[in-house]
N, C-alpha and C positions, 0 to 999 in steps of 0.2 A: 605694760612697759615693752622697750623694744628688747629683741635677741639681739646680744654681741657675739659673734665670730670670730676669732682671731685663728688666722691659719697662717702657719709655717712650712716652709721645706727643710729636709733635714738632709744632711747631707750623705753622701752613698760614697761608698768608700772606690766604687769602679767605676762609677760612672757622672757624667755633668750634666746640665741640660742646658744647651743655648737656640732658646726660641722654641721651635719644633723638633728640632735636632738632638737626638740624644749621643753624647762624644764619649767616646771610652780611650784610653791608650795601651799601646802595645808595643814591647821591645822584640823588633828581629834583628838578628844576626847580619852580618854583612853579606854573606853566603844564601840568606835568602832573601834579602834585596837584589843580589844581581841575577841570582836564580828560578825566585818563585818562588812560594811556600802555599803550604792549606792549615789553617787553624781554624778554632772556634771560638767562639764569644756568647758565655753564657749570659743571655739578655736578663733584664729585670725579672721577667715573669716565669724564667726557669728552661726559655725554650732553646735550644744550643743552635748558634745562626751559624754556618759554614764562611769564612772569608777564603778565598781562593786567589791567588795572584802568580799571572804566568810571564809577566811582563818584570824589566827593572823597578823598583820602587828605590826616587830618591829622599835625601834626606827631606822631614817637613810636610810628606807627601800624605795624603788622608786617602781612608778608600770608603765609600759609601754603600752603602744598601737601601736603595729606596722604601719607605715605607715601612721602617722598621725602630723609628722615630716614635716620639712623643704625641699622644691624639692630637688635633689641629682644631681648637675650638672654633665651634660655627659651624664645621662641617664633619658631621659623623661619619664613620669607616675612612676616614683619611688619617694618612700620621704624615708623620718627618723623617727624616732619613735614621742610620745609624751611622757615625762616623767613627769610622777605627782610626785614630790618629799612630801613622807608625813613627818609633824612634828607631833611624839603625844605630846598633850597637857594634862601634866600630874596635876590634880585636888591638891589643897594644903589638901585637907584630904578629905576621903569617909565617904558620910555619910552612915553608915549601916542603911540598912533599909531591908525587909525581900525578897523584889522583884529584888534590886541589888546582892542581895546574892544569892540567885538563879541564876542569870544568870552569876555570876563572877565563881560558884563551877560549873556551865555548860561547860563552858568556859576552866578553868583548865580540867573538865576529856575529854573535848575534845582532849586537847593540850597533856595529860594523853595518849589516845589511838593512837595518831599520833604516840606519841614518840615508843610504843610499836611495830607501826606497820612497824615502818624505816623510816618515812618524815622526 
């Protein structure tokens, strides 16, 4: 007689897979969308992946890691990306204070001289 199979995916409580792409999400702060932040994301297999961002990040915005995806059948040593999907976590009121103002009027003539220079 023949062999039956039945194989399932079980679900992971951090992480999804869409295609080759393996998607995770991440709450940052408002403060490090306009500033930057460096985290990690500990991958399936245990190995901690550095996310780095030196730039704004807006809302909705994903950041990828080539090659850090799901194997890509048909062709061995290739994967799919990692996508960190960020949410910003927007504060119900800022408190002023004279060191977040500083870095938030930083922040803007940053995003000031991008704009100027075509990003």
């Amino acid at each position: 007689g023949d062999v039956v199979l039945h194989v399932g995916a079980e679900e992971h409580d951090d992480f999804e897979r869409e295609g080759n792409d393996l998607v995770c999400k991440r709450n940052i702060t408002l403060a490090q969308a306009l500033l930057g932040f460096k985290t990690t994301v500990t991958h399936l297999d245990g190995r901690e992946i550095e996310i780095e961002r030196d730039e704004v990040t807006k809302p909705g915005q994903d950041h990828e890691v080539p090659g850090m995806g799901m194997p890509i059948h048909g062709k061995p040593g290739e994967f799919g990306k990692l996508v960190v999907r960020l949410n910003i976590v927007f504060p119900e009121r800022i408190a002023v204070d004279e060191e977040r103002t500083r870095d938030l009027r930083r922040a803007d003539e940053r995003a000031k001289k991008r704009k100027k220079a075509g990003w």
